[in-house]
KEMAR-67008 format. One record per residue: z, x, y of N, C-alpha, C in turn; residue number from 0. Coordinates in nm, 4 decimals. Atoms other than C-alpha are relative to their C-alpha. Layout:
nup_neast_nnorth_caup_caeast_canorth_cup_ceast_cnorth_resi
Z_X_Y_Z_X_Y_Z_X_Y_NUM $
...
//
This chain:
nup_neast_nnorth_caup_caeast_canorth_cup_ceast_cnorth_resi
-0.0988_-0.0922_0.0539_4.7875_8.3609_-3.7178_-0.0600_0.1403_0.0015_0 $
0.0612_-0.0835_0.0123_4.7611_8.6962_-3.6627_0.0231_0.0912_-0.1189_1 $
-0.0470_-0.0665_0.1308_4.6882_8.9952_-3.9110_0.1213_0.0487_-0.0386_2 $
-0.1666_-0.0440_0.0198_5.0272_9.1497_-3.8298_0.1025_-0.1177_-0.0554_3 $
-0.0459_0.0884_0.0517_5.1637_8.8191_-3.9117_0.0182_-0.0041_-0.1445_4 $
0.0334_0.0032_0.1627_4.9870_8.7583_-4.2246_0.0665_0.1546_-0.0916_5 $
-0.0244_-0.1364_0.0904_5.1056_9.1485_-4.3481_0.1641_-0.0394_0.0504_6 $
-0.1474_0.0423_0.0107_5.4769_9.0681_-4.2341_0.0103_-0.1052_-0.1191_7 $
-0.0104_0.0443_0.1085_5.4453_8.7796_-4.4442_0.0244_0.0065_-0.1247_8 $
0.0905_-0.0931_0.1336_5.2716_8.9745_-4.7338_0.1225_0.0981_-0.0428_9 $
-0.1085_-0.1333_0.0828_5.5799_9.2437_-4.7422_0.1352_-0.1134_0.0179_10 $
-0.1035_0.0585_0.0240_5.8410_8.9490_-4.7165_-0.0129_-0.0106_-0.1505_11 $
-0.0052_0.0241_0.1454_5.7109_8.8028_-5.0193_0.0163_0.0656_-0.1349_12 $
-0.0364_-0.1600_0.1134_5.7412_9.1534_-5.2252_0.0605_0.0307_-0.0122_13 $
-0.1230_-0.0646_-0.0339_6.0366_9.1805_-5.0985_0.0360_0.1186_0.0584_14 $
-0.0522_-0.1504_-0.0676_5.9774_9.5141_-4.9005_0.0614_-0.0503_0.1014_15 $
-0.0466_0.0173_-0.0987_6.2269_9.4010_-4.6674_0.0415_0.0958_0.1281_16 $
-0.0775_-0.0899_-0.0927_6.3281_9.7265_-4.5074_-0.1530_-0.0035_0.0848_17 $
0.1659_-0.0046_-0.0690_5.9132_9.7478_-4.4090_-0.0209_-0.1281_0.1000_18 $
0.0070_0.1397_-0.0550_5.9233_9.3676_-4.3214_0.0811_0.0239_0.1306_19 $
-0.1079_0.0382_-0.1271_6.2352_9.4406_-4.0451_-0.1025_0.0697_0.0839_20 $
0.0641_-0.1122_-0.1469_6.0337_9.7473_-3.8657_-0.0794_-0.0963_0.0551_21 $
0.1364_0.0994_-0.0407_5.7372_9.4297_-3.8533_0.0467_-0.0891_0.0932_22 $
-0.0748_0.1375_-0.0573_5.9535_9.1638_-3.7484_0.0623_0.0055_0.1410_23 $
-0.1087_-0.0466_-0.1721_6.1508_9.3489_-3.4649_-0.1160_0.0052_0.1127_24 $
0.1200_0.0420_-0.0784_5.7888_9.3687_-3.3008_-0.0197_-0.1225_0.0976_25 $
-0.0137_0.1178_-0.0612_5.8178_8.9859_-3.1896_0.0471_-0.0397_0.0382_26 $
-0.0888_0.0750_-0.0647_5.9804_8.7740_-2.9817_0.0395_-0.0940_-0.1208_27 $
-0.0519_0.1201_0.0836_6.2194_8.6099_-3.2251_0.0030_-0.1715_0.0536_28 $
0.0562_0.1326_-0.0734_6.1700_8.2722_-3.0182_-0.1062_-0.0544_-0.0372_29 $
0.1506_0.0585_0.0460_5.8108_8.2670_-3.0744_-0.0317_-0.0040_-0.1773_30 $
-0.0257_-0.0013_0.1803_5.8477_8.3778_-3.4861_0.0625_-0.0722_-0.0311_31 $
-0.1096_0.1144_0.0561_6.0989_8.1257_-3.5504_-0.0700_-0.1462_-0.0213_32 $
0.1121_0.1272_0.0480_5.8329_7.8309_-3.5414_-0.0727_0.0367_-0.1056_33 $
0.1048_-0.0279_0.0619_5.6025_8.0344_-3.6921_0.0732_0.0125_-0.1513_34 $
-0.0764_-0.0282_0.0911_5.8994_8.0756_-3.9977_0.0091_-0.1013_-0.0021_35 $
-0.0564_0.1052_0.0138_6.0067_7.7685_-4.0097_-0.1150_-0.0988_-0.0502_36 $
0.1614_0.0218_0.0051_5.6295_7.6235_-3.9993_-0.0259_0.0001_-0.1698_37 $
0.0485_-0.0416_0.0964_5.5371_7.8652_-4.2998_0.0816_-0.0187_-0.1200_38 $
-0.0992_-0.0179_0.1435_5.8419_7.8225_-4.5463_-0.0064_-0.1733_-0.0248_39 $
0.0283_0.1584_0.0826_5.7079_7.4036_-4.5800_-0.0681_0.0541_-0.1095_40 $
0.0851_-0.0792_0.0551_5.4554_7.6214_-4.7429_0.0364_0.0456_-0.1633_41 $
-0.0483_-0.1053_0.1430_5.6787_7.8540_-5.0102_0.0512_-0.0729_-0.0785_42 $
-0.0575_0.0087_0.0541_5.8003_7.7709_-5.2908_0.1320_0.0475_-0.0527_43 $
-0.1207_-0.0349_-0.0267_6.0988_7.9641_-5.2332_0.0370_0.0640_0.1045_44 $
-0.0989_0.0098_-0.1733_6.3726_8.0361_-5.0034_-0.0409_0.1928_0.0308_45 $
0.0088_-0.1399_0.0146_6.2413_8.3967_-4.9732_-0.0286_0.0483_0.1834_46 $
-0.0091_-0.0079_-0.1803_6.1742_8.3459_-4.5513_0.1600_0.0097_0.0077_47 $
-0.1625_0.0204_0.0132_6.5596_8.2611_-4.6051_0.0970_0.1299_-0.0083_48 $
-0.0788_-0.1044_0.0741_6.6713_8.5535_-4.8033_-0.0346_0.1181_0.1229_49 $
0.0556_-0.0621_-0.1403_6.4666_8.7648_-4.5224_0.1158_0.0039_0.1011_50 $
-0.1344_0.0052_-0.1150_6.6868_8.6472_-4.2605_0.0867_0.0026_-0.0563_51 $
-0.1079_-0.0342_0.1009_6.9754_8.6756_-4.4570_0.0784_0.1599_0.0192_52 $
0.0788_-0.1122_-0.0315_6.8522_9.0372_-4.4849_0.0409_0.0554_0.1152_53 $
-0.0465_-0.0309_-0.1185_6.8499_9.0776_-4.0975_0.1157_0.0151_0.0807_54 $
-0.1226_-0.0161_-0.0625_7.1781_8.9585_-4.0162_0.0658_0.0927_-0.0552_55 $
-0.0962_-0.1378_0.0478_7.3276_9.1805_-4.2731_-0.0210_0.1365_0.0590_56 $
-0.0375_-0.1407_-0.0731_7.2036_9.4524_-4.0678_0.0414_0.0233_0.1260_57 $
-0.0223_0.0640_-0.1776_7.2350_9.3183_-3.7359_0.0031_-0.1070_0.0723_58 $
-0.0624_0.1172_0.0060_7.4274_9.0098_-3.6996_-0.0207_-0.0269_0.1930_59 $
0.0098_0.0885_-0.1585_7.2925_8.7637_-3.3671_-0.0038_-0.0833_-0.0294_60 $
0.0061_0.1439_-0.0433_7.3042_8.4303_-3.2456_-0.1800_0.0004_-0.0524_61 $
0.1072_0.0270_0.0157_6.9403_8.4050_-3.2792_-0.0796_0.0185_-0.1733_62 $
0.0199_-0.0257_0.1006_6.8961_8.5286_-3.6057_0.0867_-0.1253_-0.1231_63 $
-0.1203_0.1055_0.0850_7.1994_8.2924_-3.7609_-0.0684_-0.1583_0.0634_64 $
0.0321_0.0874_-0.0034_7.0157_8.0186_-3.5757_-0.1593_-0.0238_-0.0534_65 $
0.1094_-0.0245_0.0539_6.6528_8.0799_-3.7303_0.0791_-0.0135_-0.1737_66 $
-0.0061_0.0253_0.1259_6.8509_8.0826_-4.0517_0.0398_-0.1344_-0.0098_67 $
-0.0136_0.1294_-0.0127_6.9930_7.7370_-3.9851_-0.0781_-0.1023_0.0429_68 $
0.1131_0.1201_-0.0189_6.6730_7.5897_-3.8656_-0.1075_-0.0134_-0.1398_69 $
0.0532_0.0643_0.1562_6.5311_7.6782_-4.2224_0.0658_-0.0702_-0.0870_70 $
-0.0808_0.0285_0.1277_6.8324_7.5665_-4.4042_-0.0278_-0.1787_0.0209_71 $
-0.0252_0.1180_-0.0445_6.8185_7.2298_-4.2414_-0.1436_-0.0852_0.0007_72 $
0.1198_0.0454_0.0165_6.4493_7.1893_-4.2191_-0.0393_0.0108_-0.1565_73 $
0.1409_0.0016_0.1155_6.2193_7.3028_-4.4996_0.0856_0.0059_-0.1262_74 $
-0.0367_-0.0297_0.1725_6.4833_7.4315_-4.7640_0.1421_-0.1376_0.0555_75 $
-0.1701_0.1141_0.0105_6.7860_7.0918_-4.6926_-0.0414_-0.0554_-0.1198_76 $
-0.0135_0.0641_0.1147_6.6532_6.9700_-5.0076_0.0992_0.0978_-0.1249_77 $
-0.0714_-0.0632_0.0503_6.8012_7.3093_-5.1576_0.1669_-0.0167_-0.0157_78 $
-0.1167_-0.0115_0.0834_7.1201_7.3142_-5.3825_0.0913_0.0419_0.0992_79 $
-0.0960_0.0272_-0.1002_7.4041_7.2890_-5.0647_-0.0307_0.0990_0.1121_80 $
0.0687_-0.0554_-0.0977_7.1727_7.3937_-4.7987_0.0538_-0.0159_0.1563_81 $
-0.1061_-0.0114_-0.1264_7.3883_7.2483_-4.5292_0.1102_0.0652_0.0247_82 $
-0.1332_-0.0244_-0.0386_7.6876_7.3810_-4.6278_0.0080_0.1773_0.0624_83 $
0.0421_-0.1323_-0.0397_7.5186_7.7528_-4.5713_-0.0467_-0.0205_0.1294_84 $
0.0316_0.0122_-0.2109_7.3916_7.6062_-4.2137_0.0972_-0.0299_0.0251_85 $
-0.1846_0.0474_-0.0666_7.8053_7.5034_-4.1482_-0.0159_0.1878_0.0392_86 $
-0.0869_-0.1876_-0.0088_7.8584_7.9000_-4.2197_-0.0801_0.0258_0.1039_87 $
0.0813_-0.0397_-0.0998_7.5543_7.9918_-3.9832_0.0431_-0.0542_0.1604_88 $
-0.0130_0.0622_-0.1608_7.6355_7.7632_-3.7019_0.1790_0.0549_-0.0046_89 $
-0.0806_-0.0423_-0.0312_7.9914_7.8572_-3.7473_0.0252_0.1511_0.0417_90 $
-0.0276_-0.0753_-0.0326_7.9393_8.2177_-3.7226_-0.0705_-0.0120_0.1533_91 $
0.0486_-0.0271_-0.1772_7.7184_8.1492_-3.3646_0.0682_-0.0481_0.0488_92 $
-0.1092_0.0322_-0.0716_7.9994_7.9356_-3.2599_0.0774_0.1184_0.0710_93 $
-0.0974_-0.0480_-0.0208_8.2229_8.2056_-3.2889_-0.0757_0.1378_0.0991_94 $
0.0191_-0.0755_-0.1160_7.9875_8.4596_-3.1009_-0.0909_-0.0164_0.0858_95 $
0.0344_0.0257_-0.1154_7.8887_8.2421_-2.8592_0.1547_-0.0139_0.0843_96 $
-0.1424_-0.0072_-0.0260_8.2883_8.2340_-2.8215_-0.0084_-0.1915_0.0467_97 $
-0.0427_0.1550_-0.0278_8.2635_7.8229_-2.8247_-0.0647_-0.0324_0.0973_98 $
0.0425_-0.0188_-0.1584_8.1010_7.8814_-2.4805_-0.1790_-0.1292_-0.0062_99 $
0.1467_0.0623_0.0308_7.7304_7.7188_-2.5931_-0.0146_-0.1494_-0.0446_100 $
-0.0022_0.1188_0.0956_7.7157_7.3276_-2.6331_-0.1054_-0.0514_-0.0864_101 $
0.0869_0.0037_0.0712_7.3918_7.3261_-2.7848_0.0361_0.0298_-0.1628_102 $
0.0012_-0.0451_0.1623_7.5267_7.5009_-3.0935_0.1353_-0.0694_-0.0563_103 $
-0.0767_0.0747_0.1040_7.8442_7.2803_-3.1122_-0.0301_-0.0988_-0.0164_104 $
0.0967_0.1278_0.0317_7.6228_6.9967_-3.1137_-0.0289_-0.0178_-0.1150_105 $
0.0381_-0.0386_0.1030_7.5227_7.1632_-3.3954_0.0833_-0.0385_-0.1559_106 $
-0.0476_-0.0306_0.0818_7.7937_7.1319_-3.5897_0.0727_-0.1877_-0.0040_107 $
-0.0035_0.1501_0.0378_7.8185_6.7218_-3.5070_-0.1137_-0.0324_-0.0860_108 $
0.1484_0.0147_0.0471_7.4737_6.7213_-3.6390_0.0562_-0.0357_-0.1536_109 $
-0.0487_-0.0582_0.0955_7.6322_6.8563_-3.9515_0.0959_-0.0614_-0.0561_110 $
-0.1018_0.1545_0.0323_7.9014_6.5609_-3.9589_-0.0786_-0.1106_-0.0736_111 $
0.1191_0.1438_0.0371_7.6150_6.2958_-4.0198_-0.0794_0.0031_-0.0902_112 $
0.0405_-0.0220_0.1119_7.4376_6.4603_-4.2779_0.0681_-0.0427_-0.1384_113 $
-0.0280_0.0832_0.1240_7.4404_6.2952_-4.6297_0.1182_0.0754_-0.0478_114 $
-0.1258_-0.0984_0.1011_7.7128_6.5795_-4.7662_0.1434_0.0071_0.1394_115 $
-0.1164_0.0128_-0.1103_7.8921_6.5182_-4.4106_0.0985_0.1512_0.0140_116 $
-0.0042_-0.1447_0.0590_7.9189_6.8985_-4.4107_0.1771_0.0709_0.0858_117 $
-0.0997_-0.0167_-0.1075_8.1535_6.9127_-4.0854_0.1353_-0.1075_-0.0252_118 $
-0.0802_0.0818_-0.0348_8.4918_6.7836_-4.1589_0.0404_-0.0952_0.0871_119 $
-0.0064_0.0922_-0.1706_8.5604_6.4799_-3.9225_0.0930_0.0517_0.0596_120 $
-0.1141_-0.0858_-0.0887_8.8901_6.6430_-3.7844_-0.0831_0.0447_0.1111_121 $
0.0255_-0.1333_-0.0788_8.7036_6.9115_-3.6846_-0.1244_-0.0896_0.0993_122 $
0.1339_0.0446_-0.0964_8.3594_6.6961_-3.5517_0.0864_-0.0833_0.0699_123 $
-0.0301_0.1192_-0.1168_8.5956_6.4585_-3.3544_0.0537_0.1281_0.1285_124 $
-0.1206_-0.0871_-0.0571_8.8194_6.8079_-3.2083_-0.1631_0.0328_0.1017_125 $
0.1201_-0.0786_-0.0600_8.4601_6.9297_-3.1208_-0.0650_-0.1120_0.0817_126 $
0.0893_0.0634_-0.0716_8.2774_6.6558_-2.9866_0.0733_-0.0324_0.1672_127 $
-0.0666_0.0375_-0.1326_8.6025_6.5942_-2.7503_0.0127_0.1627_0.0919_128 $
0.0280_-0.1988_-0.0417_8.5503_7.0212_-2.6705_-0.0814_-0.0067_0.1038_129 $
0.0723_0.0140_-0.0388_8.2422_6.9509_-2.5624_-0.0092_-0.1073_0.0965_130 $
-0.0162_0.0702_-0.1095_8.3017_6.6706_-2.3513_0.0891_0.0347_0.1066_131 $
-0.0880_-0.0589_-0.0622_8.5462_6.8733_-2.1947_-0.0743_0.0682_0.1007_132 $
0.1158_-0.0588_-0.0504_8.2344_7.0936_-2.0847_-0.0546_-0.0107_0.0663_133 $
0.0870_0.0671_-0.0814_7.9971_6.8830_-1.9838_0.0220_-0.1763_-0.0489_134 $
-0.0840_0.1125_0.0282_8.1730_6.5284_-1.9350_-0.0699_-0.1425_-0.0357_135 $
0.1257_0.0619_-0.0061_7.8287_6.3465_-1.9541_-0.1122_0.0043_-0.1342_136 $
0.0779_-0.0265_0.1047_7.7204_6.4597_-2.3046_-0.0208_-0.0892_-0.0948_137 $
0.0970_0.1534_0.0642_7.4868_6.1637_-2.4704_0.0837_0.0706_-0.1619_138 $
-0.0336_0.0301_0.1630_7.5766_6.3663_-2.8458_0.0886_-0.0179_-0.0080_139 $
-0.1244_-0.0090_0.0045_7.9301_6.3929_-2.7939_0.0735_-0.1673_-0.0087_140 $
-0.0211_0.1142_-0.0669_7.9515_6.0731_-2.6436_0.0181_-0.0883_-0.0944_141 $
0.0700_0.1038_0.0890_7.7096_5.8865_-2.9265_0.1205_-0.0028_-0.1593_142 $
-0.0554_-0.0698_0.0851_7.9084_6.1009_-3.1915_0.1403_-0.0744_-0.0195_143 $
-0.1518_0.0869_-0.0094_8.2722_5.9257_-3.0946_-0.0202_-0.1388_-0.0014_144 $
0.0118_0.1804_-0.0322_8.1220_5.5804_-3.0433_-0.0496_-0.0478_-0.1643_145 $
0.0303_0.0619_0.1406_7.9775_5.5690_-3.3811_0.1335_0.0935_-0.1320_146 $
-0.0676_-0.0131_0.0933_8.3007_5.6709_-3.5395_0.1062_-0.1156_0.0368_147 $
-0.0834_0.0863_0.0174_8.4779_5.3661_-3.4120_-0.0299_-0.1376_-0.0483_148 $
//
């Protein structure tokens, strides 16, 4: 880990967030997103979370809304309706990937199967048959309809 790391870290946790973005924009969000996801088994609070949070409110991406849904789902899903804040996340990259991305409506079968079953079935059956529409060969889509009959 490097020092710039460790001092991004260091001004998340203080909450200097406006200091933390100038740090953060430095990296390939690709490569930081392990390294976030990694470190918040670590925290005792959702404060990597609130961070990104943070970011999108200033500058709302796909990549950013999916870094917040790989913590909500990983390290903080034990948190107080942690999926239903990764529905909102994956639903806003749905909408600006314009539906176009099946990786991220995968996402939102994922989100069917979870203990709180976060994804209405309507909607995970409308989607899984979306996506097979796509790519006509898709194992989740596929698995997704076979284990609802």
């Amino acid at each position: 880990m490097s020092i710039d790391y460790t001092y991004l870290t260091t001004l998340i946790k203080m909450n200097q967030f406006s200091k933390a973005k100038i740090l953060f924009e430095t990296y390939d969000i690709d490569e930081i997103s392990d390294e976030f996801i990694g470190d918040a088994f670590d925290h005792e609070t959702d404060i990597l979370y609130q961070f990104v949070c943070y970011l999108i409110e200033q500058k709302e991406t796909v990549k950013l809304h999916e870094l917040a849904f790989g913590l909500l789902i990983h390290p903080f899903c034990h948190y107080d309706r942690a999926y239903y804040r990764a529905y909102d996340h994956v639903q806003r990259i749905v909408a600006l990937t314009h539906r176009q991305d099946v990786a991220f409506l995968e996402y939102l079968l994922f989100l069917a199967k979870v203990p709180d079953q976060v994804t209405p079935t309507q909607e995970a059956l409308a989607v899984a048959n979306e996506i097979l529409r796509m790519e006509s060969k898709n194992r989740v889509a596929k698995d997704f309809l076979k284990g609802m009959n």
